[in-house]
C-alpha positions as CSV (number, residue, x, y, z in Angstrom):
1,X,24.6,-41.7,21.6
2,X,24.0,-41.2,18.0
3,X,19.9,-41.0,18.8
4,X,21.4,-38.1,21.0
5,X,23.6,-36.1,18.7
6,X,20.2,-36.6,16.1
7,X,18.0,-35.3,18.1
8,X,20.7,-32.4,18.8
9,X,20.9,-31.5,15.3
10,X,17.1,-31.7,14.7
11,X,16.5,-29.1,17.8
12,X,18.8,-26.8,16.0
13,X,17.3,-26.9,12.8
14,X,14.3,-26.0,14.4
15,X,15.6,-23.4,16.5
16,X,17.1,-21.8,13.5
17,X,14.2,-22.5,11.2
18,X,11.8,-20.3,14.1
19,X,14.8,-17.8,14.6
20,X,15.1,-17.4,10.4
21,X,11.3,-16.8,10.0
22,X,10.9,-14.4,13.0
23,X,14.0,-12.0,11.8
24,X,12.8,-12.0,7.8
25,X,9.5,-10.5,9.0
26,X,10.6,-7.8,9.6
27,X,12.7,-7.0,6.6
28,X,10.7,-8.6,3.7
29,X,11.3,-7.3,0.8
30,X,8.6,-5.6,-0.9
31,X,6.9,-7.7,-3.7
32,X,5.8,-7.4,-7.3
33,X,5.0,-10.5,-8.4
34,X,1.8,-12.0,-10.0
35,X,0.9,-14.4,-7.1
36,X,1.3,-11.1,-4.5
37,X,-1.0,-9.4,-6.4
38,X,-3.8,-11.7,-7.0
39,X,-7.8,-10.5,-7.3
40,X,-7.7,-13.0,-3.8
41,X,-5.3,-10.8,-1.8
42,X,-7.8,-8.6,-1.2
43,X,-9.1,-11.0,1.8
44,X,-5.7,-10.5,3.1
45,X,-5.5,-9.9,7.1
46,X,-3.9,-6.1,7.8
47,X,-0.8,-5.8,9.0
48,X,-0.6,-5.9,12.9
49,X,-1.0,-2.6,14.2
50,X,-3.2,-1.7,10.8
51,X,-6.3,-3.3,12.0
52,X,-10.0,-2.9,10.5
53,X,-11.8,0.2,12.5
54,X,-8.3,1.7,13.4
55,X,-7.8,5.4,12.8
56,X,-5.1,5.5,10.0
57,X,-1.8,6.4,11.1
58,X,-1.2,10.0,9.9
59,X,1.3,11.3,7.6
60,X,1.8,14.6,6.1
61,X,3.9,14.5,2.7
62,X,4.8,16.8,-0.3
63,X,2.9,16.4,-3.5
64,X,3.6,16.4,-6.9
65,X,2.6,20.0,-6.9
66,X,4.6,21.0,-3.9
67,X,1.5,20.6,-2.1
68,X,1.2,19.6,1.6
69,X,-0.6,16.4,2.4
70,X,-1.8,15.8,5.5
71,X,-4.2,13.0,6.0
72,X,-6.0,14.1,8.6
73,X,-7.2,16.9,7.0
74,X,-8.8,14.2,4.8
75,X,-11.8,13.1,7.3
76,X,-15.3,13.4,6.6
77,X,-14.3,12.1,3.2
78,X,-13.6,8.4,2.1
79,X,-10.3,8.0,1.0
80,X,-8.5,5.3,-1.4
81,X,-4.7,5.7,0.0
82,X,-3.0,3.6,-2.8
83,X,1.2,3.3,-2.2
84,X,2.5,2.5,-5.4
85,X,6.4,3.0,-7.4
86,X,7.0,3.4,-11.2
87,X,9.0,0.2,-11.5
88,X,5.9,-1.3,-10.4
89,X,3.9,-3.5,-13.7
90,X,1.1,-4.1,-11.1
91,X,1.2,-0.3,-10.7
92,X,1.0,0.6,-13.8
93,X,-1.5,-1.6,-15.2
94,X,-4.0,-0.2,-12.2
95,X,-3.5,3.6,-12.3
96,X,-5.1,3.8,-15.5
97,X,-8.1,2.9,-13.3
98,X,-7.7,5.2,-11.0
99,X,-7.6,8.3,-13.1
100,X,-10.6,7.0,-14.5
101,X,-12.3,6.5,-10.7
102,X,-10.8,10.0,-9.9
103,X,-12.6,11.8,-13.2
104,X,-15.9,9.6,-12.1
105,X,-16.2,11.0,-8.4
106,X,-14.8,14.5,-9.2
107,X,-17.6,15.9,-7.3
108,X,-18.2,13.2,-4.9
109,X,-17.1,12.4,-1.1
110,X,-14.2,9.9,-1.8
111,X,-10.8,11.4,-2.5
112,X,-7.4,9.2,-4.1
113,X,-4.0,9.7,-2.4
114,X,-1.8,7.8,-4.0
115,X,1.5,7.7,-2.4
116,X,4.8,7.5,-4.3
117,X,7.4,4.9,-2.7
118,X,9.9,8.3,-3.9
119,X,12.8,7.0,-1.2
120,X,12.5,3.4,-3.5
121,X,11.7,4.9,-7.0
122,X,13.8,5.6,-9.9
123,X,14.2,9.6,-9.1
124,X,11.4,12.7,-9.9
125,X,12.1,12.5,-13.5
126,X,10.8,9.1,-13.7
127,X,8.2,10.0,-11.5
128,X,6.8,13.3,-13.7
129,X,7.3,11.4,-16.5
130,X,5.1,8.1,-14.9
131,X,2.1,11.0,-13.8
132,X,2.4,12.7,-17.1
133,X,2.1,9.2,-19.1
134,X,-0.8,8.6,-17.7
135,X,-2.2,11.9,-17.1
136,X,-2.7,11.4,-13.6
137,X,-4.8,14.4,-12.0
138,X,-5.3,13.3,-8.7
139,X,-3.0,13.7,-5.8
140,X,0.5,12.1,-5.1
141,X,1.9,12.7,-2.3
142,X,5.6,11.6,-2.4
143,X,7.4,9.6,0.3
144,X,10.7,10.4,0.4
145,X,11.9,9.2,3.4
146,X,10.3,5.7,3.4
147,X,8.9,6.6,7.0
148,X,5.0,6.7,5.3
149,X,5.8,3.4,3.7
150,X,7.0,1.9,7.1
151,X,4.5,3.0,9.2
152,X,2.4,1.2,6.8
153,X,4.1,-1.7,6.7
154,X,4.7,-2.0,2.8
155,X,5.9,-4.7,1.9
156,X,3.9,-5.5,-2.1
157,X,3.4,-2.9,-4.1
158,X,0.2,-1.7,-4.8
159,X,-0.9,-1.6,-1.9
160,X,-4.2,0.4,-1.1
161,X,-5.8,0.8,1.7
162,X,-9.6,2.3,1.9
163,X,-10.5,4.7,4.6
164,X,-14.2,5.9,5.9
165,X,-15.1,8.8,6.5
166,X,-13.8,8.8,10.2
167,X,-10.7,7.9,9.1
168,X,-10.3,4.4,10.2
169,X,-9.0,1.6,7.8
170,X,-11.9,0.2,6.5
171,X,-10.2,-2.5,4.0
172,X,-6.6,-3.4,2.6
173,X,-6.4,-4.3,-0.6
174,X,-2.8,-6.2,-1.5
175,X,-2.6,-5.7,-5.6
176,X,-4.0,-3.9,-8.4
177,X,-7.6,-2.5,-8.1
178,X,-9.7,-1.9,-11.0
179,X,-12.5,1.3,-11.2
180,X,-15.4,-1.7,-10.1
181,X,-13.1,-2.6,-7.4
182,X,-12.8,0.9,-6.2
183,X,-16.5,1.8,-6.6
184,X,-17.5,-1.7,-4.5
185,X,-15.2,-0.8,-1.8
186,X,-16.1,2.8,-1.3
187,X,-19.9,2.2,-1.7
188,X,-19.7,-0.5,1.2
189,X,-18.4,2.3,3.9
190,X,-19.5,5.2,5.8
C-alpha cells in the first residue's frame, strides 16, 4: 500500500514537473543577465518557427524619425535586425558597436534595424535620450505593441538576428555583438 501511494505521489511530481516546464515556455521572461548573453550564445538553436534559410517574418514599424519601416522593403540588402531596450546593460555596452559598424558600411549592402522593445521600455524620453547618448544614426524602428517582439519570440535582450540578401534568417545571435562580430557574420552571407 505505501509502495502504492509512493509511486502515486512520484507520478504527480512528474506530471507536474512536465506540465510546469511546458506552460513557462511560453511566457519566459525576457533575460538580461551575463550567462544569457554570453560570446557562446551565438551557437544557440533559433526559436521554432525562426529557422536558418526562413524568410524573416515581416513587420512594418514607426521609426525614431516617424519613418515607416517595413522589412521587406529591405531585400537585396543584408540586414543586422538587433531588438534591444534601454534598461538593457548588454544593450548598451553593444550599441556603441553598432554605430561604429553603421558609420563603417555607410555605403555598403548591409543595413542595421535595430528595434526598440518601446511596449517594454521606460517611455520615448528615455528612448531619445538612450539614441541621442550614443549618437545613434542608424534606424530604430519602435515596437510599440510588443507584436514585432512576439513574432520573434524575444525572450533575452539583445537579440539580433542577421538576414541575407533574400531575406531569410541567416544567423541568431543571443547577446551583445561587437563591430568584428558584425563584420564576420555579414561577410559569411549572400
Amino acid at each position: 500500500m505505501i509502495k502504492k501511494a509512493i509511486i502515486g505521489i512520484l507520478l504527480l511530481a512528474a506530471i507536474a514537473i512536465i506540465a510546469i516546464n511546458f506552460f513557462e515556455e511560453d511566457a519566459q521572461p525576457i533575460d538580461t543577465s551575463e550567462s544569457a548573453t554570453s560570446a557562446s550564445a551565438q551557437d544557440a538553436p533559433l526559436a521554432e518557427g525562426l529557422s536558418q534559410g526562413q524568410v524573416a517574418p515581416d513587420f512594418t514599424l514607426t521609426d525614431q524619425n516617424g519613418e515607416t519601416v517595413k522589412l521587406s522593403d529591405y531585400r537585396g540588402k543584408k540586414v543586422i535586425l538587433n531588438f534591444w531596450a534601454t534598461w538593457c546593460p548588454p544593450c548598451r555596452a553593444e550599441m556603441p558597436h553598432m554605430q561604429e559598424f553603421h558609420e563603417n558600411n555607410a555605403d555598403g549592402d548591409v543595413v542595421i534595424l535595430a528595434v526598440n522593445l518601446t511596449a517594454q521600455d521606460n517611455g520615448d524620453e528615455a528612448i531619445r535620450s538612450f539614441i541621442d547618448e550614443f549618437g545613434l544614426t542608424f534606424s530604430i524602428p519602435m515596437d510599440e505593441t510588443g507584436s514585432t517582439a512576439q513574432t520573434y519570440q524575444i525572450r533575452t535582450v539583445p537579440t539580433t538576428y542577421i538576414l541575407n540578401t533574400k531575406g531569410e534568417i541567416a544567423q541568431k545571435i543571443v547577446g551583445p555583438m561587437d563591430e568584428q562580430i558584425m563584420k564576420d557574420q555579414t561577410d559569411s552571407i549572400d
